[in-house]
Backbone atoms as SQL, in Angstrom:
CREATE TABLE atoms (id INTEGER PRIMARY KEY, chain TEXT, resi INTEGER, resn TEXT, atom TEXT, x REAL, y REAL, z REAL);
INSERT INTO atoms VALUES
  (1, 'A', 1, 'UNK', 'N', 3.626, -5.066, -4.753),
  (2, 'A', 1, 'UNK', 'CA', 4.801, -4.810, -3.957),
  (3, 'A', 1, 'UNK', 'C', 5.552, -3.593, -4.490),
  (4, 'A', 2, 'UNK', 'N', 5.358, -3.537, -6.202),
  (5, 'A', 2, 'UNK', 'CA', 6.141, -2.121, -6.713),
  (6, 'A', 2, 'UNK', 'C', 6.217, -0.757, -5.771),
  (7, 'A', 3, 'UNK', 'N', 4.207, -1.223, -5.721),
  (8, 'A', 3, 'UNK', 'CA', 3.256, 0.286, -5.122),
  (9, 'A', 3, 'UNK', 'C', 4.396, 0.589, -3.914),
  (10, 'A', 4, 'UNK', 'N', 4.288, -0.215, -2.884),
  (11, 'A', 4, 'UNK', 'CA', 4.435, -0.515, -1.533),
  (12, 'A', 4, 'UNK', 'C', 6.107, -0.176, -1.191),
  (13, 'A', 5, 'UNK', 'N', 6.941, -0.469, -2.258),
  (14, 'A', 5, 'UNK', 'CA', 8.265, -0.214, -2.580),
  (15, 'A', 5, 'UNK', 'C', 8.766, 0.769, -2.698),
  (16, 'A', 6, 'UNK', 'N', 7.573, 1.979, -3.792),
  (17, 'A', 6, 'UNK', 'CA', 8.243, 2.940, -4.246),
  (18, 'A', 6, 'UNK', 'C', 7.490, 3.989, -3.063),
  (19, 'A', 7, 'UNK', 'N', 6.662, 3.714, -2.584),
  (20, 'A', 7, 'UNK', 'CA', 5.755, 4.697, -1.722),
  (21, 'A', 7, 'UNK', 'C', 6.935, 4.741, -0.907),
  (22, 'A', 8, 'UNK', 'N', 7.684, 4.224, -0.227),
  (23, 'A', 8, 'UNK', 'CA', 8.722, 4.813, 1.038),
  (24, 'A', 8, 'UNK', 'C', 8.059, 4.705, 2.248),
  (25, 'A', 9, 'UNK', 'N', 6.587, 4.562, 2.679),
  (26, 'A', 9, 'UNK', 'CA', 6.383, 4.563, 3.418),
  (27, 'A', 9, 'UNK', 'C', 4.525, 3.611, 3.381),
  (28, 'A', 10, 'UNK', 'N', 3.920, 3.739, 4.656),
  (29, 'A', 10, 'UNK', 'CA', 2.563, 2.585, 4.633),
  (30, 'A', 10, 'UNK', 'C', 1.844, 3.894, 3.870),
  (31, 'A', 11, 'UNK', 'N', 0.743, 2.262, 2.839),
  (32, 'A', 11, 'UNK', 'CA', -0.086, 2.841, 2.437),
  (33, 'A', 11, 'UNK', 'C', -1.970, 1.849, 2.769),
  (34, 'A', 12, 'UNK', 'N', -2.555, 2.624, 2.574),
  (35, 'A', 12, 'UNK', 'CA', -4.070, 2.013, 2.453),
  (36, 'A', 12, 'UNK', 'C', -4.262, 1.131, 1.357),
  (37, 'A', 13, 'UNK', 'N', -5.100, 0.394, 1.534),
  (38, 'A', 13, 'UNK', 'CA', -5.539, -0.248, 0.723),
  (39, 'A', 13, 'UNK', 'C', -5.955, 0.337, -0.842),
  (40, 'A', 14, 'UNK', 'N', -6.861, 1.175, -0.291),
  (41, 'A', 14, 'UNK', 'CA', -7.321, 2.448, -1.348),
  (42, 'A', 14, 'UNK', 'C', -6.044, 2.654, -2.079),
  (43, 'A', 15, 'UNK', 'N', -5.326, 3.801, -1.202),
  (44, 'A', 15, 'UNK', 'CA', -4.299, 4.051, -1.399),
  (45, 'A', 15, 'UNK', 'C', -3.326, 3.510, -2.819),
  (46, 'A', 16, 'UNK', 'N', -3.088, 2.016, -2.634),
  (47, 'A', 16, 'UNK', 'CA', -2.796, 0.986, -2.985),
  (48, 'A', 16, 'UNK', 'C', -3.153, 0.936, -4.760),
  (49, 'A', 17, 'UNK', 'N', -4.620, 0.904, -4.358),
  (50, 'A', 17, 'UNK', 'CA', -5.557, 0.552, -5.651),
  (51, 'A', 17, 'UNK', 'C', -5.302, 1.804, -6.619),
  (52, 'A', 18, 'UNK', 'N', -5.262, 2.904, -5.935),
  (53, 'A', 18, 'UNK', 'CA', -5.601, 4.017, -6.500),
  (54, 'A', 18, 'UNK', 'C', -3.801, 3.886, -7.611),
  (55, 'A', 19, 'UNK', 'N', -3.181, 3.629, -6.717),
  (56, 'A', 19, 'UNK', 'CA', -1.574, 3.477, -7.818),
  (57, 'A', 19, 'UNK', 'C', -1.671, 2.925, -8.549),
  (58, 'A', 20, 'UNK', 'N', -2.515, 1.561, -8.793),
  (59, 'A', 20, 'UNK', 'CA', -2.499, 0.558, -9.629),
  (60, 'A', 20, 'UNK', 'C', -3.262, 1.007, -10.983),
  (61, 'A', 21, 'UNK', 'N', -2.503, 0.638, -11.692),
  (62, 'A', 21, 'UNK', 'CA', -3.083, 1.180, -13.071),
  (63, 'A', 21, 'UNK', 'C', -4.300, 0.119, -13.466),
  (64, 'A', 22, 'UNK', 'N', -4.604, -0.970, -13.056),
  (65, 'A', 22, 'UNK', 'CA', -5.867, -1.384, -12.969),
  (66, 'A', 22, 'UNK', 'C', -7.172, -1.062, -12.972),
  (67, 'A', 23, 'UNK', 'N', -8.030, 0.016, -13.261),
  (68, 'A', 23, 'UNK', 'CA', -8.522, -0.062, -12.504),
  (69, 'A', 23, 'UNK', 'C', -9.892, -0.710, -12.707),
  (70, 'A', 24, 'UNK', 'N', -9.804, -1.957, -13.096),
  (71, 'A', 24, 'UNK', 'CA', -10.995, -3.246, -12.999),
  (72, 'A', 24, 'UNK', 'C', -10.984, -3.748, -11.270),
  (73, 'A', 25, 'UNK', 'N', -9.719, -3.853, -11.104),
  (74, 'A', 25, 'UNK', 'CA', -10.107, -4.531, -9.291),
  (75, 'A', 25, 'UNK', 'C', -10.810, -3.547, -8.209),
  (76, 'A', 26, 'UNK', 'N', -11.332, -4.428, -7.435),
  (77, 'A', 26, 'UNK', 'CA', -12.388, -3.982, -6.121),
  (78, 'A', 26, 'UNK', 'C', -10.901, -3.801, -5.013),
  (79, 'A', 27, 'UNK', 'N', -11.037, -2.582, -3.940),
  (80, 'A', 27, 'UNK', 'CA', -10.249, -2.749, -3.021),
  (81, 'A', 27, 'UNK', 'C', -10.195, -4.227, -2.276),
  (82, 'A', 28, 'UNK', 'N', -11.640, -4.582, -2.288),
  (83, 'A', 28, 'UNK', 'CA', -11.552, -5.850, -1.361),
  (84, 'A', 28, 'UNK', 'C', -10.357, -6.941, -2.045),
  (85, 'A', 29, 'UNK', 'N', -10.333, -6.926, -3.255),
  (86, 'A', 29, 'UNK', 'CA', -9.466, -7.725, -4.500),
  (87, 'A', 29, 'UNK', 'C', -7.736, -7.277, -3.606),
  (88, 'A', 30, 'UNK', 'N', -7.897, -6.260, -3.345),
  (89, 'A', 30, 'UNK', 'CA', -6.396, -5.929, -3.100),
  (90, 'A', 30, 'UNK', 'C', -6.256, -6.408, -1.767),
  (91, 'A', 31, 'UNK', 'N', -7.001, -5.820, -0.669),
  (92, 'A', 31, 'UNK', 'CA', -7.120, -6.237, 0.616),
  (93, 'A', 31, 'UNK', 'C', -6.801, -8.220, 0.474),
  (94, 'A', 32, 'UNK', 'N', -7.109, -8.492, -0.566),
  (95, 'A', 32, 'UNK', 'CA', -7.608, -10.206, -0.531),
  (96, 'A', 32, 'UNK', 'C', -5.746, -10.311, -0.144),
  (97, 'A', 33, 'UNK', 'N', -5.262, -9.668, -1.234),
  (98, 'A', 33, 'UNK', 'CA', -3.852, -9.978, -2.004),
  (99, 'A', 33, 'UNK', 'C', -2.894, -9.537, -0.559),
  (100, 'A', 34, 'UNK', 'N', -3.125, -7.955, 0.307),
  (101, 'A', 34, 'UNK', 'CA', -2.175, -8.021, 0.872),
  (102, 'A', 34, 'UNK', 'C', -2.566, -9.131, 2.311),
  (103, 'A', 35, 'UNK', 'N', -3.622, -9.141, 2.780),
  (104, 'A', 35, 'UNK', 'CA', -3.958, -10.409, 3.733),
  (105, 'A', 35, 'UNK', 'C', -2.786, -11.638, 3.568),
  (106, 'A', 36, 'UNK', 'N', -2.678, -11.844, 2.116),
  (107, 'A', 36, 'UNK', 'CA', -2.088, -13.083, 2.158),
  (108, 'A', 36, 'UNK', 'C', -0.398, -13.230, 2.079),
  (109, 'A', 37, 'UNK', 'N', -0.339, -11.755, 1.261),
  (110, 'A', 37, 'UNK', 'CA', 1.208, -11.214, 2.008),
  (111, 'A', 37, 'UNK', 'C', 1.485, -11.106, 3.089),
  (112, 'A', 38, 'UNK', 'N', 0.907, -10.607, 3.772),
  (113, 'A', 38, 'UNK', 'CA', 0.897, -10.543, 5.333),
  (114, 'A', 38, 'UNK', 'C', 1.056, -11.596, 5.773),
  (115, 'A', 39, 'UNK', 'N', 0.289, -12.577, 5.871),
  (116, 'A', 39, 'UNK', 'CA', 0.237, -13.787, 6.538),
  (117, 'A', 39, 'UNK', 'C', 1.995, -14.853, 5.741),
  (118, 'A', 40, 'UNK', 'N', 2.201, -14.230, 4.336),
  (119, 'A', 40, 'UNK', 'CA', 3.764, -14.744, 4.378),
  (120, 'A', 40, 'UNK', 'C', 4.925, -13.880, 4.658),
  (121, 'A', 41, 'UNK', 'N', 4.321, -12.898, 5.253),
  (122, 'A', 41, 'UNK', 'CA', 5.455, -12.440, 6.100),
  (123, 'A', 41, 'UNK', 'C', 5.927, -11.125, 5.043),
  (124, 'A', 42, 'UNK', 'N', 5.236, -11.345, 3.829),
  (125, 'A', 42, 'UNK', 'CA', 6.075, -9.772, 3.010),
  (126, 'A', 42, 'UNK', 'C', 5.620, -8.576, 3.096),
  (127, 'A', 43, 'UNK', 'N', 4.469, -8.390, 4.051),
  (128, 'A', 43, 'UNK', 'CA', 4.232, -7.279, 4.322),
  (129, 'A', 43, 'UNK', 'C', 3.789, -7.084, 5.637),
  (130, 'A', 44, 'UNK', 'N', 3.419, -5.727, 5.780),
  (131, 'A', 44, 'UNK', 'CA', 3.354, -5.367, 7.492),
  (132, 'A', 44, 'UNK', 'C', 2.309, -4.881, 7.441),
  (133, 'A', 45, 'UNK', 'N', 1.285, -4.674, 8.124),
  (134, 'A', 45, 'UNK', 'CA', 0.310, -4.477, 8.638),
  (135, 'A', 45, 'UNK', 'C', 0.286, -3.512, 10.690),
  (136, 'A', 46, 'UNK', 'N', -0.337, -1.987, 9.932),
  (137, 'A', 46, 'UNK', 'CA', -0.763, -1.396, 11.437),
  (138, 'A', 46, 'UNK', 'C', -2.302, -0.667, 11.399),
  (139, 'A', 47, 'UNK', 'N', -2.657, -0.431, 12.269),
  (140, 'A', 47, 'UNK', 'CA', -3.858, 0.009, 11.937),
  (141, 'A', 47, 'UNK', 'C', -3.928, 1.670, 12.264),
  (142, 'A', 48, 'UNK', 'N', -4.741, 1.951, 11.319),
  (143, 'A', 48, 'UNK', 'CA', -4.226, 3.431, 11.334),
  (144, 'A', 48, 'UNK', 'C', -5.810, 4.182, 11.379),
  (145, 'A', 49, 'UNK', 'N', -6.194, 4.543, 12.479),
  (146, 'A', 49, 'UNK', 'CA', -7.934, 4.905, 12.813),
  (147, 'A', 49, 'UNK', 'C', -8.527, 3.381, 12.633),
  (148, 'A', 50, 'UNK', 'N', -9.615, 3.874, 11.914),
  (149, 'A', 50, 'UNK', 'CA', -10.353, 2.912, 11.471),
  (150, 'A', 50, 'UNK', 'C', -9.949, 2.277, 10.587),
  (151, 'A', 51, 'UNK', 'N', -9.026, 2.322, 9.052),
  (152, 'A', 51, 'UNK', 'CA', -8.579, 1.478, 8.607),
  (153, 'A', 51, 'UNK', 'C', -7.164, 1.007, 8.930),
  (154, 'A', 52, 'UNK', 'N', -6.184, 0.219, 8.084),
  (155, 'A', 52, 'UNK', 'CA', -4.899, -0.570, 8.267),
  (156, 'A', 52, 'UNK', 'C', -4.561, 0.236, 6.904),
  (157, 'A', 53, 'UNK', 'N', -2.571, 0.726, 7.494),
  (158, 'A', 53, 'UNK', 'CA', -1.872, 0.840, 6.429),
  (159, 'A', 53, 'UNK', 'C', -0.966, -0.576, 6.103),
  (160, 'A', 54, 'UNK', 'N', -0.365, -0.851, 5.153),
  (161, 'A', 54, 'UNK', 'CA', 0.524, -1.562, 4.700),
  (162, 'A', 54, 'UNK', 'C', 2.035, -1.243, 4.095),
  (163, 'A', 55, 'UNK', 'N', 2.707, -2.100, 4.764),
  (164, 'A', 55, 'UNK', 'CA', 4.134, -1.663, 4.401),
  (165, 'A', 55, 'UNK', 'C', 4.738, -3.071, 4.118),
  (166, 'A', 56, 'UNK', 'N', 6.102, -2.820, 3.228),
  (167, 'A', 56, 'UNK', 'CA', 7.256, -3.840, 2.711),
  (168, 'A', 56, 'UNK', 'C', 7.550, -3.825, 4.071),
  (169, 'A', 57, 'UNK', 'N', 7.288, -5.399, 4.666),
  (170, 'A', 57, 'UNK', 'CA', 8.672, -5.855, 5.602),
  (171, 'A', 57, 'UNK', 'C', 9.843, -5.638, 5.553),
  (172, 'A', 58, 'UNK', 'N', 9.968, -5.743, 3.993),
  (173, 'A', 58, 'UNK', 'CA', 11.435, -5.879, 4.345),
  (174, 'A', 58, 'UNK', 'C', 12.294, -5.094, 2.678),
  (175, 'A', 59, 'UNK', 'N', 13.325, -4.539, 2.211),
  (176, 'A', 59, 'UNK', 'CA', 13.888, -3.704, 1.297),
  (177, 'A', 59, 'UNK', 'C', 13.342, -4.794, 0.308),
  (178, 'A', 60, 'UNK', 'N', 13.217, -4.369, -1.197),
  (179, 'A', 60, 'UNK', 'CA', 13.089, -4.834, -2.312),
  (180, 'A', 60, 'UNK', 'C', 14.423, -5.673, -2.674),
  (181, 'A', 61, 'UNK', 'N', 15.735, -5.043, -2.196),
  (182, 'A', 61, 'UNK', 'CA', 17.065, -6.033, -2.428),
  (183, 'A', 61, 'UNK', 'C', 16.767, -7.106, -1.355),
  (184, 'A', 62, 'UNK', 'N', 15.966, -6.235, -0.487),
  (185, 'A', 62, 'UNK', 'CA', 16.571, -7.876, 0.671),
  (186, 'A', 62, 'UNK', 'C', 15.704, -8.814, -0.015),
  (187, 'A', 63, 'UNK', 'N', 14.487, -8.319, 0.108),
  (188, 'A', 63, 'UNK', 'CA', 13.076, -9.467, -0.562),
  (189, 'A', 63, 'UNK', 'C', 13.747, -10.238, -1.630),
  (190, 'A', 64, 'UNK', 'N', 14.783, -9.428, -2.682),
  (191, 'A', 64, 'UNK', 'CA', 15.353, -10.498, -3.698),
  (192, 'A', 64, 'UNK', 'C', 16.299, -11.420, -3.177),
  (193, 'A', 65, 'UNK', 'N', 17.166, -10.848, -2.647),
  (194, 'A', 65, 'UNK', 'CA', 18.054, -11.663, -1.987),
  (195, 'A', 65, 'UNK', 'C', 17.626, -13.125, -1.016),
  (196, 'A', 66, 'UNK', 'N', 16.374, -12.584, -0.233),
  (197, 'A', 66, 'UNK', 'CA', 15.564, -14.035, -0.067),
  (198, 'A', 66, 'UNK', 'C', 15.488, -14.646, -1.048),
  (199, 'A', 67, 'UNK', 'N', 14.828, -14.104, -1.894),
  (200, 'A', 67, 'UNK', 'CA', 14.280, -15.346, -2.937),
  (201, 'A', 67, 'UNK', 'C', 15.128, -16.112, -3.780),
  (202, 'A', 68, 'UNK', 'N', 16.878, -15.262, -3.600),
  (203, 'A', 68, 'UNK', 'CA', 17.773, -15.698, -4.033),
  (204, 'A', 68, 'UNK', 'C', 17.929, -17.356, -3.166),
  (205, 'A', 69, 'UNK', 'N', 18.880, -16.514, -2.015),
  (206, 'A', 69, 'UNK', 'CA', 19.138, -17.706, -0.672),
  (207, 'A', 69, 'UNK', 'C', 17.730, -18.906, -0.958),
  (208, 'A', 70, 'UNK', 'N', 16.301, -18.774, -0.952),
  (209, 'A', 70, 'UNK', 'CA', 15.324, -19.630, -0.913),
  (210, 'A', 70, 'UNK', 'C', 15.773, -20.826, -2.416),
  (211, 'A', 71, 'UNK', 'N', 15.772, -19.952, -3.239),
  (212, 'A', 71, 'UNK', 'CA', 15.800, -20.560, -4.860),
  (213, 'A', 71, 'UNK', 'C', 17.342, -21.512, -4.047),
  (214, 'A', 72, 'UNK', 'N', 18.473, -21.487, -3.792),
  (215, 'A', 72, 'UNK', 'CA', 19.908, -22.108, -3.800),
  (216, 'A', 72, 'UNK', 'C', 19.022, -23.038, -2.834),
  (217, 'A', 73, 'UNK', 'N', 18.652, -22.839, -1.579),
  (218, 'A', 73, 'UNK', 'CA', 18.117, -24.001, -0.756),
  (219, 'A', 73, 'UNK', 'C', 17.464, -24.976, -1.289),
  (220, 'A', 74, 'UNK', 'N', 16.998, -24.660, -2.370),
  (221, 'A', 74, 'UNK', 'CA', 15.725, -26.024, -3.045),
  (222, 'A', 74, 'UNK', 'C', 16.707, -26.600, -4.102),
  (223, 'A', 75, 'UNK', 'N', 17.989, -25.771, -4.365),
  (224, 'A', 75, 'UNK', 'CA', 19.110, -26.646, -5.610),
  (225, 'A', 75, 'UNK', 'C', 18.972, -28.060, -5.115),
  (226, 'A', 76, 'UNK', 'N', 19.182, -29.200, -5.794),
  (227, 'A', 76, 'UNK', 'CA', 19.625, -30.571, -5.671),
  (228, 'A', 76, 'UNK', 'C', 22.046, -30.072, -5.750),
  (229, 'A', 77, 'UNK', 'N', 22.306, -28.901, -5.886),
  (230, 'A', 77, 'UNK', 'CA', 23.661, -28.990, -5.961),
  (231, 'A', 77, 'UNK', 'C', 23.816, -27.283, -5.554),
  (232, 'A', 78, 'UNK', 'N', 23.631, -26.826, -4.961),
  (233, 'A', 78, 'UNK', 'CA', 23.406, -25.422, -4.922),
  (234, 'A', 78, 'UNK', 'C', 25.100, -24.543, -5.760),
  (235, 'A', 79, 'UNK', 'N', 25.786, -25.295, -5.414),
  (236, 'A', 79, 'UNK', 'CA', 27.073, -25.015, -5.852),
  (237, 'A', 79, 'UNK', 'C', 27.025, -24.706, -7.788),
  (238, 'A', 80, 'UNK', 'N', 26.453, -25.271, -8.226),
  (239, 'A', 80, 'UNK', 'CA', 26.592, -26.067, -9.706),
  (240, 'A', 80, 'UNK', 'C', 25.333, -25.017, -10.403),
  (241, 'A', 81, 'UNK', 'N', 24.428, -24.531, -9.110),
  (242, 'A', 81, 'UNK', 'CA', 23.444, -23.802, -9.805),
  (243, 'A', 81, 'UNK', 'C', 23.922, -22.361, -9.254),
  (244, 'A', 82, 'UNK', 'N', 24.752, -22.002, -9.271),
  (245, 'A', 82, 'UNK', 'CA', 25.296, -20.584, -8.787),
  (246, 'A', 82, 'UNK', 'C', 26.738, -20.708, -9.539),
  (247, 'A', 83, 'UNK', 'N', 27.028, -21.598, -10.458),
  (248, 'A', 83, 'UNK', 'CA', 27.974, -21.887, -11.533),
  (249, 'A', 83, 'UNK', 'C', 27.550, -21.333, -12.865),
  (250, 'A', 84, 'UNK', 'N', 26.425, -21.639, -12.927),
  (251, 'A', 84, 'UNK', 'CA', 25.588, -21.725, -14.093),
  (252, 'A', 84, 'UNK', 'C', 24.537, -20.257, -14.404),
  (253, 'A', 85, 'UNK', 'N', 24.348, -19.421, -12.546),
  (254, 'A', 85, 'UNK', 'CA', 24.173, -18.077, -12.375),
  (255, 'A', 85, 'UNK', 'C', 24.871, -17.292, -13.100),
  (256, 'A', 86, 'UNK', 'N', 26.248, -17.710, -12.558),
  (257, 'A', 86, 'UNK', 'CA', 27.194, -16.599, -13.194),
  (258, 'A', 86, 'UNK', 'C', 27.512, -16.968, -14.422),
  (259, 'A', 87, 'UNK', 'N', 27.725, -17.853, -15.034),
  (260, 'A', 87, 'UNK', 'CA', 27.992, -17.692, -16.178),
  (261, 'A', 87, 'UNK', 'C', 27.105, -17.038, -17.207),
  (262, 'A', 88, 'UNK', 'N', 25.505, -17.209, -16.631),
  (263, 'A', 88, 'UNK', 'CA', 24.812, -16.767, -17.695),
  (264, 'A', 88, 'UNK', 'C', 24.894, -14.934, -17.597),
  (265, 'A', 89, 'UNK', 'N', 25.336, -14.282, -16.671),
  (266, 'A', 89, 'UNK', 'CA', 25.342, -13.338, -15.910),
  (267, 'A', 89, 'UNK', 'C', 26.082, -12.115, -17.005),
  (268, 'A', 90, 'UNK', 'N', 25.214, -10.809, -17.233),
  (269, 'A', 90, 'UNK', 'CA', 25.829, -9.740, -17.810),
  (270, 'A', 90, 'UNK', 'C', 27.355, -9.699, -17.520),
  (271, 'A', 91, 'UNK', 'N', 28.269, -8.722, -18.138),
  (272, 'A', 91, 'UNK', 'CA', 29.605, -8.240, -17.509),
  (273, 'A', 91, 'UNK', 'C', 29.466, -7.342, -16.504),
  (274, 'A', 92, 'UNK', 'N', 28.013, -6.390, -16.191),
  (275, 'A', 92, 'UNK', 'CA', 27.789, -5.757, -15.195),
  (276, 'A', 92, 'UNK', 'C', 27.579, -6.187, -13.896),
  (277, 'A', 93, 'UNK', 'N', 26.640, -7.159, -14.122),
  (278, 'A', 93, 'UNK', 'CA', 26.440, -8.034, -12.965),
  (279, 'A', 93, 'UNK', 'C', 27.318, -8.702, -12.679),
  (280, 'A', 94, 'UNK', 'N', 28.165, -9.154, -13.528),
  (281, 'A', 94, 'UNK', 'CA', 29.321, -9.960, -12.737),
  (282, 'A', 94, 'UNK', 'C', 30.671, -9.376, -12.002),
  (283, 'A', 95, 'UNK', 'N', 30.702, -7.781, -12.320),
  (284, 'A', 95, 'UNK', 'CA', 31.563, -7.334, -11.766),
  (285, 'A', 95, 'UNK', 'C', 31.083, -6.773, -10.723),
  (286, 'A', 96, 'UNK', 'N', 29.151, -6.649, -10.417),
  (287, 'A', 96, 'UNK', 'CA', 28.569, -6.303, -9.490),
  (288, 'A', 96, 'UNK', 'C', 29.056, -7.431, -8.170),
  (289, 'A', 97, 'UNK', 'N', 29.120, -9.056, -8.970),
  (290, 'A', 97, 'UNK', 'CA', 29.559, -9.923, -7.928),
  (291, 'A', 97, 'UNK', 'C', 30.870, -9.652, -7.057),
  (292, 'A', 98, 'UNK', 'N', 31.585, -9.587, -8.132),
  (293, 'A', 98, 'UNK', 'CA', 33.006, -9.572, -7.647),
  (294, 'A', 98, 'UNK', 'C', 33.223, -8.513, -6.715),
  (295, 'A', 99, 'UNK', 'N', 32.489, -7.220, -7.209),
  (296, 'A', 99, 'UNK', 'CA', 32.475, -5.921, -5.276),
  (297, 'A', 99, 'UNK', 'C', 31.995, -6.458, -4.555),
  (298, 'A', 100, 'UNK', 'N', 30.844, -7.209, -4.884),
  (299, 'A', 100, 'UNK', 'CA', 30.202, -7.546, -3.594),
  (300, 'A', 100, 'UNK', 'C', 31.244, -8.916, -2.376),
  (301, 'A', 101, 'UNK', 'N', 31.695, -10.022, -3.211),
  (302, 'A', 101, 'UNK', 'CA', 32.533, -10.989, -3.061),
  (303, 'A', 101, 'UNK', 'C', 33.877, -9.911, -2.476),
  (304, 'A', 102, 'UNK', 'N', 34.481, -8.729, -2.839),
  (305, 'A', 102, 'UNK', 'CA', 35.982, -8.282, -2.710),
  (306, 'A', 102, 'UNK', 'C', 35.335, -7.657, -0.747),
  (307, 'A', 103, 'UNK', 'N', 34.269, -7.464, -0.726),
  (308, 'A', 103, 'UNK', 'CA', 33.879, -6.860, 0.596),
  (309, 'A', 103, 'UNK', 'C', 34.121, -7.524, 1.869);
């Protein structure tokens, strides 16, 4: 997702591989990986000639910010675990909250 993030725009599979400092994996290895992104929705898929580029659905903040909102939905107290966020929380980040909260 880094690759896919920092590219700004769709890339190939190849493409893909070729960023990855890996280089033990088979494209098909990568193709395996974004298939299954795709199918959860974190990436996009168009076809471009004969092969498919790939793109982030969606911004790297938003993607966190899901996984934020997802992580509070599965709390047993969501309140108590966004208590316990902030407290553990830098002084940066917490004054990052408070702009974001003053908006």
């Amino acid at each position: 997702m880094t690759v896919l993030w920092d590219s700004g725009g769709p890339l190939t599979a190849k493409a893909i591989l070729d960023a990855l400092d890996d280089r033990e994996l088979a494209v098909t290895t990568v193709l395996t990986v974004l298939g299954r992104l795709e199918r959860k929705g974190v990436v996009a898929r168009q076809r471009a000639g004969r092969a498919h580029t790939y793109q982030a659905a969606a911004s790297r903040d938003a993607h966190v910010a899901g996984l934020i909102r997802e992580a509070l939905g599965s709390a047993h107290d969501p309140a108590a675990a966004l208590v316990h966020f902030v407290s553990t929380a830098s002084p940066q980040e917490a004054a990052a909250l408070r702009k974001a909260l003053d908006r």
